[in-house]
C-alpha angles and dihedrals in degrees: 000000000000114000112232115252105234109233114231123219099250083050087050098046079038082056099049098036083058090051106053079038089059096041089047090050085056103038087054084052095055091046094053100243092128125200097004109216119227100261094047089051096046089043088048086050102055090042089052091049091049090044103041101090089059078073089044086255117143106227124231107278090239126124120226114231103218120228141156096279089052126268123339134211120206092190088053100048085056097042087048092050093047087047084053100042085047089054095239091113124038118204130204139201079020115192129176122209135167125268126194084242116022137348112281125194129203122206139120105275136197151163119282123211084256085055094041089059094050084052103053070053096061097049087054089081118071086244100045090054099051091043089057101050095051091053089045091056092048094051090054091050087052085050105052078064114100102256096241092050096049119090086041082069101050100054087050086068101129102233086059088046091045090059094033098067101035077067098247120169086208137027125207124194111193096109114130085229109035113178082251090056089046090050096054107044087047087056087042094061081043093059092032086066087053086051087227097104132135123152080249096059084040085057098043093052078051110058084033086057084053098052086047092053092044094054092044 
């Protein structure tokens, strides 16, 4: 009999990391928003962790390092390139480049048909499901936003700007109460008093409030 191979933390938040990657790829997909560039998946991560609680989903406990494309995740660099290497995801325009610390890779990425089957697995379980379809509302929010004005949007979400301009290297977004959470839920009572309100509607004003403020 086989003796069972213990998991060590770093493989199960590994594990996890490359989850809520594969059910965003497929969420973006759905919505419409195609390859999603570094930058704008980084950028759709981060906003997802510092939203997620707005759908009573607990966020990845990562912090985000900031840099001039946005933030940046390192787990998520090396759970993307295993997803890739493991032919779940496919990458495009694919270029390579040194970093001070590990190799780092630029390129559009998306699901493959072998991804997309791990992920209708996925969505078998209660959790999977919900958090696809968070992610999937999300996705379409970001998409309701004209493309060119996108990831400029996403880089305006408050709990990047808080940290931003309290000058932190990293930003982390497992506070029960991020500024987005606080955001949304304070343009969900708005549209609650309207009686039009779903936590779709809540995300859209949202995004729409954060093109407004880019191009401000």
């Amino acid at each position: 009999m086989a003796k069972p191979i213990p998991v060590r933390k770093e493989d199960y938040e590994g594990l996890h990391f490359s989850r809520w990657l594969l059910l965003l790829f497929a969420a973006s997909d759905a919505a419409g928003l195609g390859p999603l560039s570094r930058r704008r998946l980084h950028a759709l991560l981060f906003v997802s962790f510092a939203s997620s609680r707005f759908y009573d989903i607990a966020p990845l406990r990562f912090r985000a390092r900031r840099t001039e494309q946005g933030p940046y995740y390192r787990m998520a660099h090396f759970a993307l390139g295993a997803l890739i290497m493991s032919g779940l995801i496919e990458i495009r325009q694919f270029k390579a480049y040194p970093a001070r610390n590990e190799l780092q890779f630029e390129g559009e990425s998306r699901l493959r048909r072998q991804g997309l089957l791990v992920v209708r697995k996925l969505r078998q379980t209660s959790f999977g499901e919900r958090l696809y379809q968070f992610l999937l509302e999300l996705c379409l929010a970001a998409a309701r936003t004209e493309e060119s004005k996108l990831d400029g949007a996403l880089f305006q979400d408050l709990t990047y700007q808080t940290a931003s301009e309290r000058g932190e290297s990293t930003v982390g977004t497992d506070d029960e109460q991020t500024p987005t959470v606080v955001g949304l839920h304070t343009i969900d009572r708005y549209l609650n008093d309207l009686a039009t309100s779903r936590r779709l509607d809540a995300l859209t004003a949202y995004q729409r409030l954060l093109a407004t403020r880019a191009a401000a």
